[in-house]
DOPA-352944 format. One record per residue (C-alpha): residue number from 0; residue in one letter; chain; x, y, z. Coordinates in pm, 1 decimal. Layout:
N
KEGU,NUM,A,A,X,Y,Z
...
# end
This chain:
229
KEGU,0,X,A,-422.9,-4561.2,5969.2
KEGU,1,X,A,-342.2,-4180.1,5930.3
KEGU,2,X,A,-37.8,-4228.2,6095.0
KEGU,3,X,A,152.3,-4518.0,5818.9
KEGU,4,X,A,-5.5,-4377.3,5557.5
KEGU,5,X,A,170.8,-4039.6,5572.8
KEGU,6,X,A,487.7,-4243.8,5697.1
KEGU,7,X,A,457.1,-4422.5,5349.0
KEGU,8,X,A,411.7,-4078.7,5156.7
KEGU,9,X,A,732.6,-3930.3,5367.4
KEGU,10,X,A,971.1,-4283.6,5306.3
KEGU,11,X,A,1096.1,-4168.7,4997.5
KEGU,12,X,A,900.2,-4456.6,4770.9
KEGU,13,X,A,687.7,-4189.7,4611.3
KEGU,14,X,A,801.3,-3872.7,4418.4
KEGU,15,X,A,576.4,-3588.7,4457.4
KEGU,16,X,A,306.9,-3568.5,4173.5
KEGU,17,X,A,343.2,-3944.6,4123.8
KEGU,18,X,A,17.6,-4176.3,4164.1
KEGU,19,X,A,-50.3,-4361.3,4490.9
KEGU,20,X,A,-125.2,-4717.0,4481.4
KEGU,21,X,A,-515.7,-4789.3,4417.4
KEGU,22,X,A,-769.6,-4771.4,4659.5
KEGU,23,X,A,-794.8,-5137.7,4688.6
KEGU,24,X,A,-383.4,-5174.6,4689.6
KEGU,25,X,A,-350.2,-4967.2,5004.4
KEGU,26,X,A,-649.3,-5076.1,5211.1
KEGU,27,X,A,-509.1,-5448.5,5122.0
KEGU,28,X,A,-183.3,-5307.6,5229.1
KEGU,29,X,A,-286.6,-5155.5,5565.0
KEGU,30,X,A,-555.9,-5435.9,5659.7
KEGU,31,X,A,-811.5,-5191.5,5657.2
KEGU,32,X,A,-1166.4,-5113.4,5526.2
KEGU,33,X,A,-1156.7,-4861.0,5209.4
KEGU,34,X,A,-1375.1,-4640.7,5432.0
KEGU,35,X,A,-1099.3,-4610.3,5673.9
KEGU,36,X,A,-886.1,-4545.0,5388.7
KEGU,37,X,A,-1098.3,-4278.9,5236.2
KEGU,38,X,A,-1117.5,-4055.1,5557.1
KEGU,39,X,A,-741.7,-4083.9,5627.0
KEGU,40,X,A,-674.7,-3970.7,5262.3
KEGU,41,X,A,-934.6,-3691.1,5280.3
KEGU,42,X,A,-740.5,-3550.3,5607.7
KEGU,43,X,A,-445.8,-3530.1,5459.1
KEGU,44,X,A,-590.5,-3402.0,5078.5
KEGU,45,X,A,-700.9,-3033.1,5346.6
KEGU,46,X,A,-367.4,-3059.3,5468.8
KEGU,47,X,A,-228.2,-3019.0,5111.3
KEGU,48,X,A,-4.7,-3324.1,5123.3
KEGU,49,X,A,-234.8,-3532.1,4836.6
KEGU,50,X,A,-508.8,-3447.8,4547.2
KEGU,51,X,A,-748.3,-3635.5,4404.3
KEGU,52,X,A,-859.0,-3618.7,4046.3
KEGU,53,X,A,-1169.2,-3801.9,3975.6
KEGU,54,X,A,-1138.9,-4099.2,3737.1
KEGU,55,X,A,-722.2,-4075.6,3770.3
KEGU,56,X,A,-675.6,-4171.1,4139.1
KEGU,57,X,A,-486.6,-3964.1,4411.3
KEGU,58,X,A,-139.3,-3806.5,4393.4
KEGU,59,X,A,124.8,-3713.5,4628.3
KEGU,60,X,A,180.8,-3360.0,4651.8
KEGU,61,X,A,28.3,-3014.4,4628.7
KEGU,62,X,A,-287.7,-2970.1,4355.0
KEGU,63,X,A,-124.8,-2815.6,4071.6
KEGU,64,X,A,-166.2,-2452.5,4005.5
KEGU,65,X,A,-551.4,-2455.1,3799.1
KEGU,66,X,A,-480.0,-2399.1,3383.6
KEGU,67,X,A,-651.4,-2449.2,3078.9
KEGU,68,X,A,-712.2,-2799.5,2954.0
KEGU,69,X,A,-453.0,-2775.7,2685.7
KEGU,70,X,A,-162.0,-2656.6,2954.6
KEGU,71,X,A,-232.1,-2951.1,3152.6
KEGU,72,X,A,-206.3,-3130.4,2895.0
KEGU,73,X,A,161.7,-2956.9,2814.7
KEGU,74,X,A,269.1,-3038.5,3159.2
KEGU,75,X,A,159.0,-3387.8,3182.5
KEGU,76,X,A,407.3,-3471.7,2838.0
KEGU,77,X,A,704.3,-3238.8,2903.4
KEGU,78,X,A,1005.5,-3408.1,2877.0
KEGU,79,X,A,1271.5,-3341.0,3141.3
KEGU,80,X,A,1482.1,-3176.5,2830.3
KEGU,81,X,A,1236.6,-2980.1,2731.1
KEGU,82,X,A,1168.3,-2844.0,3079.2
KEGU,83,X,A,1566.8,-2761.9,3149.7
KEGU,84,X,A,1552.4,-2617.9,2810.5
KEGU,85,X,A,1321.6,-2377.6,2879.4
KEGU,86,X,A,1387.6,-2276.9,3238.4
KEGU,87,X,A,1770.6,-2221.3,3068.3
KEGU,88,X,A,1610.7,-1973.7,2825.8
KEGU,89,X,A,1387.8,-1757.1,3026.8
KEGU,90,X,A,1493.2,-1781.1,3365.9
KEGU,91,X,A,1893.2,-1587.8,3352.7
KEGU,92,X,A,1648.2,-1290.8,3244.4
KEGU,93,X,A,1386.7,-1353.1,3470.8
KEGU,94,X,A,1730.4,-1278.9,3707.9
KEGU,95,X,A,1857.6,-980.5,3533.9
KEGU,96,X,A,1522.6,-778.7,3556.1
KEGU,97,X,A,1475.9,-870.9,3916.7
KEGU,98,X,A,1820.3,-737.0,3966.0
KEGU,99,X,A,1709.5,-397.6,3775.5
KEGU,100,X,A,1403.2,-359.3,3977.3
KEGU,101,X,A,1515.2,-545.2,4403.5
KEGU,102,X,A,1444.6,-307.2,4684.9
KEGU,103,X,A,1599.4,-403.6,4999.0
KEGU,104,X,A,1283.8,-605.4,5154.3
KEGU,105,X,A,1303.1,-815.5,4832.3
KEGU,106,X,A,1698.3,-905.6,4866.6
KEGU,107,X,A,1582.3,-1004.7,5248.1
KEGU,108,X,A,1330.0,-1255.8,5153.9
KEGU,109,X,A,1574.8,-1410.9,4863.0
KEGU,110,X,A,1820.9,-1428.0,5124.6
KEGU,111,X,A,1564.7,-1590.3,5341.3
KEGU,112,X,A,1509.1,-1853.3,5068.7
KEGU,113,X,A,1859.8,-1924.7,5059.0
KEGU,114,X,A,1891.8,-2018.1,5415.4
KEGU,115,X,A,1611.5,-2210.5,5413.1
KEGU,116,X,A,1766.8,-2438.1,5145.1
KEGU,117,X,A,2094.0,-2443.8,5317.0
KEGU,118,X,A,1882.4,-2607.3,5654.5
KEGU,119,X,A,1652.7,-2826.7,5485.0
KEGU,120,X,A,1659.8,-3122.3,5622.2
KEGU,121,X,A,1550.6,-3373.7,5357.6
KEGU,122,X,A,1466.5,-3390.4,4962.7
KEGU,123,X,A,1144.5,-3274.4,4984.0
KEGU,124,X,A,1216.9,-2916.3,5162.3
KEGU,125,X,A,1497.4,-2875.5,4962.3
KEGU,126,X,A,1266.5,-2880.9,4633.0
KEGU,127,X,A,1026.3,-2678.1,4828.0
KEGU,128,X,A,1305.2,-2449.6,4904.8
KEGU,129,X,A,1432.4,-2433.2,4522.3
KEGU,130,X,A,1099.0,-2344.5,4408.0
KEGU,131,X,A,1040.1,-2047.0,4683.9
KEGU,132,X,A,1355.8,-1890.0,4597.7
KEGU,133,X,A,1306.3,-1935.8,4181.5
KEGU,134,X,A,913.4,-1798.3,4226.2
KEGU,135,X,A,1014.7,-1520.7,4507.2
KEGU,136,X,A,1285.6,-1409.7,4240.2
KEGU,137,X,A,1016.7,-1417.7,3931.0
KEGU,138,X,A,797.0,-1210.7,4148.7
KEGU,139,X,A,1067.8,-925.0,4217.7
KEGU,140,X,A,1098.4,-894.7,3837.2
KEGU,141,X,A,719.5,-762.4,3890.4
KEGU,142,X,A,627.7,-884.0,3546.0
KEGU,143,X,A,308.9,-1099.6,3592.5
KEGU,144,X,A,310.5,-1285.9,3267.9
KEGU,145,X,A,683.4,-1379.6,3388.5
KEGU,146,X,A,550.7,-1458.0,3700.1
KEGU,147,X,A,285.7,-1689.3,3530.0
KEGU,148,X,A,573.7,-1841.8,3317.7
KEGU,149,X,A,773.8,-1939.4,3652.8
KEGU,150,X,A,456.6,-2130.9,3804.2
KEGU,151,X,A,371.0,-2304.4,3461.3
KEGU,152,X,A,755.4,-2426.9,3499.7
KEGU,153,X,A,752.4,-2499.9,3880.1
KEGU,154,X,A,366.9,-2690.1,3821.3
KEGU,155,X,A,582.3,-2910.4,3539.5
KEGU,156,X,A,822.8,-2993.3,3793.5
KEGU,157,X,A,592.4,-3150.3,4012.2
KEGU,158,X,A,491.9,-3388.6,3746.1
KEGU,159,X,A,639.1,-3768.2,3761.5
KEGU,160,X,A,896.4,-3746.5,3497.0
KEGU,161,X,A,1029.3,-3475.6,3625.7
KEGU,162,X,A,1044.4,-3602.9,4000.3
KEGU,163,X,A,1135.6,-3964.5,3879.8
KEGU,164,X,A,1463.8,-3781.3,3720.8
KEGU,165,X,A,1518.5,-3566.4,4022.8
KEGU,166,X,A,1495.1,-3857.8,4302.7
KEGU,167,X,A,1745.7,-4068.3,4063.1
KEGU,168,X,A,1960.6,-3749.5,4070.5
KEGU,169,X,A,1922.9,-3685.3,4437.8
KEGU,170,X,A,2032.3,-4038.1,4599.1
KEGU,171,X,A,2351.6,-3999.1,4351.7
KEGU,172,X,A,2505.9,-3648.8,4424.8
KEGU,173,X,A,2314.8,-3685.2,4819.8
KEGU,174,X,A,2172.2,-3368.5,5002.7
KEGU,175,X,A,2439.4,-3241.3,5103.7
KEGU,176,X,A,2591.6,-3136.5,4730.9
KEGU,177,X,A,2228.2,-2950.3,4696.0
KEGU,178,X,A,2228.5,-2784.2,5057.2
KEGU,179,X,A,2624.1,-2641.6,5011.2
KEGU,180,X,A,2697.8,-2597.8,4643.8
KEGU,181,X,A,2351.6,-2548.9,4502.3
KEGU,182,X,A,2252.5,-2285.9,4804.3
KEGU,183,X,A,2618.5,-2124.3,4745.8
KEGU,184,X,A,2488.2,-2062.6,4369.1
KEGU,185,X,A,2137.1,-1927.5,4513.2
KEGU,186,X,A,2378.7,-1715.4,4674.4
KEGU,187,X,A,2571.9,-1561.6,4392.0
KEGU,188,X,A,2237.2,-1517.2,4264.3
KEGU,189,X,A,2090.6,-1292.9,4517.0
KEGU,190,X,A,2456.6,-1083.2,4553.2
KEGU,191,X,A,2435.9,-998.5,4202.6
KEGU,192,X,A,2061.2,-849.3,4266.5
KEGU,193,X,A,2128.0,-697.3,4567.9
KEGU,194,X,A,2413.0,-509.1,4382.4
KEGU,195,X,A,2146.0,-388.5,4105.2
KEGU,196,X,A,2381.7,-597.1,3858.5
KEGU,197,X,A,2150.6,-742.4,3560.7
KEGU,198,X,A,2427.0,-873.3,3372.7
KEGU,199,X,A,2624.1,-1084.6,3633.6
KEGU,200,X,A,2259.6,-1207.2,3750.5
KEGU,201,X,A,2165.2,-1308.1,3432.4
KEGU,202,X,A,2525.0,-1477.2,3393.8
KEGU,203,X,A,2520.3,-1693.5,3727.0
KEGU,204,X,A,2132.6,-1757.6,3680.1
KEGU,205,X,A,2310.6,-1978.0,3359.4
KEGU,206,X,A,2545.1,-2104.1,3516.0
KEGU,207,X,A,2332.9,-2266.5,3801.5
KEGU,208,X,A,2095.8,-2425.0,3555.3
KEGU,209,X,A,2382.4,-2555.7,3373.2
KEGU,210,X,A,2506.5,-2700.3,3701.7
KEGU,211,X,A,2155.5,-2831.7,3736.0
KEGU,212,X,A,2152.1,-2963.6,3385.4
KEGU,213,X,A,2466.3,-3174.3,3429.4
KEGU,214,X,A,2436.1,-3299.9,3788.7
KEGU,215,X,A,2079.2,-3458.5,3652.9
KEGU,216,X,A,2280.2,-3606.1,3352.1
KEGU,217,X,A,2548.3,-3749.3,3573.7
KEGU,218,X,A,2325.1,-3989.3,3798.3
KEGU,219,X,A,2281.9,-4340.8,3653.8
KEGU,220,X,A,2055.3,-4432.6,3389.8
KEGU,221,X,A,1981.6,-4064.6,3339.2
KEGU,222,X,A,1855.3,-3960.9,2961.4
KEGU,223,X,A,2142.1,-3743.9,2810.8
KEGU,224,X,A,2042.9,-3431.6,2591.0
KEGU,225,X,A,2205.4,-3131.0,2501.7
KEGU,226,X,A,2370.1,-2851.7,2685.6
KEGU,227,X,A,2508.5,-2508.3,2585.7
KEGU,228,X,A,2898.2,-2650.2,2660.3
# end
């Protein structure tokens, strides 16, 4: 039972933070008791791969980061545009102070984040990957309420309409467009910190969200909204 029910979170049907099926849908769907059911989902809720929220059901995923009521709230109706939108605004100089304050140990581990994207070897540790490197670059800028920004950001992307957009843009471009050219931008990123160079971060900080930005406009039936072009 443990066994197909993490091969149906890991076949690509569900996007992380999206509902499962109910209780009654899945033991229907795997022939078994709900009891069964219950203690397969509660093994893999400690290993982090599902939460449950009482009343709402269980998602797929990592619990989200603990907030106030009205920042749930916030992240359950952000709109995909308002998300880019905001991660355009604040995250170039999110870049440009990490590049004013980088030692070496810190351009190691954002290296580190970059090759982990470039060998990840499906969607979901690619995201995982993107997040790492935006966080571990939000935490070099050693500015906490920065810091707390980033994870408010990187909890909204876990949410469904975020991850419904995302898996529509992933199957278009395929991984391989977000293991080469998006880990070559990570790169650029991490040169221009490493060389203590807040304005060419900043710049190619922009210029990978705007790459972001228009690769999730591109895929079919994607919502269109405005860029800085």
């Amino acid at each position: 039972m443990l066994a197909r029910l993490r091969a149906l979170l890991h076949s690509g049907e569900l996007a992380v933070g999206e509902r499962l099926p109910s209780e009654r849908a899945l033991a229907q769907q795997f022939s078994c008791s709900r009891e069964t059911l219950r203690r397969a989902i509660l093994v893999l809720e400690q290993e982090n791969e599902v939460w449950r929220h009482v009343g709402q059901g269980t998602f797929f995923g990592p619990r989200p980061g603990t907030a106030p009521l009205r920042e749930n709230l916030m992240v359950h109706a952000t709109s995909v545009q308002e998300l880019v939108q905001a991660r355009r605004l604040i995250e170039p100089a999110v870049a440009a102070e990490a590049a004013r304050r980088a030692t070496v140990e810190d351009v190691a581990k954002l290296n580190d984040c970059v090759s982990a994207g470039r060998t990840a070897p499906d969607r979901f540790a690619c995201q995982k990957a993107d997040d790492t490197f935006h966080r571990t670059i939000a935490t070099v800028a050693r500015n906490p309420i920065l810091s707390s920004v980033l994870t408010f950001l990187s909890d909204a992307r876990r949410r469904s309409k975020w991850q419904t957009q995302w898996d529509r843009t992933y199957r278009h471009l395929g991984i391989n467009e977000f293991k080469d050219r998006h880990s070559d931008q990570h790169q650029q990123i991490v040169d221009a910190i490493a060389e203590h160079d807040p304005e060419e971060a900043e710049a190619k900080m922009r210029t990978h969200l705007e790459a972001i930005i228009k690769a999730l406009q591109r895929a079919p039936g994607s919502p269109q909204f405005l860029s800085s072009d």
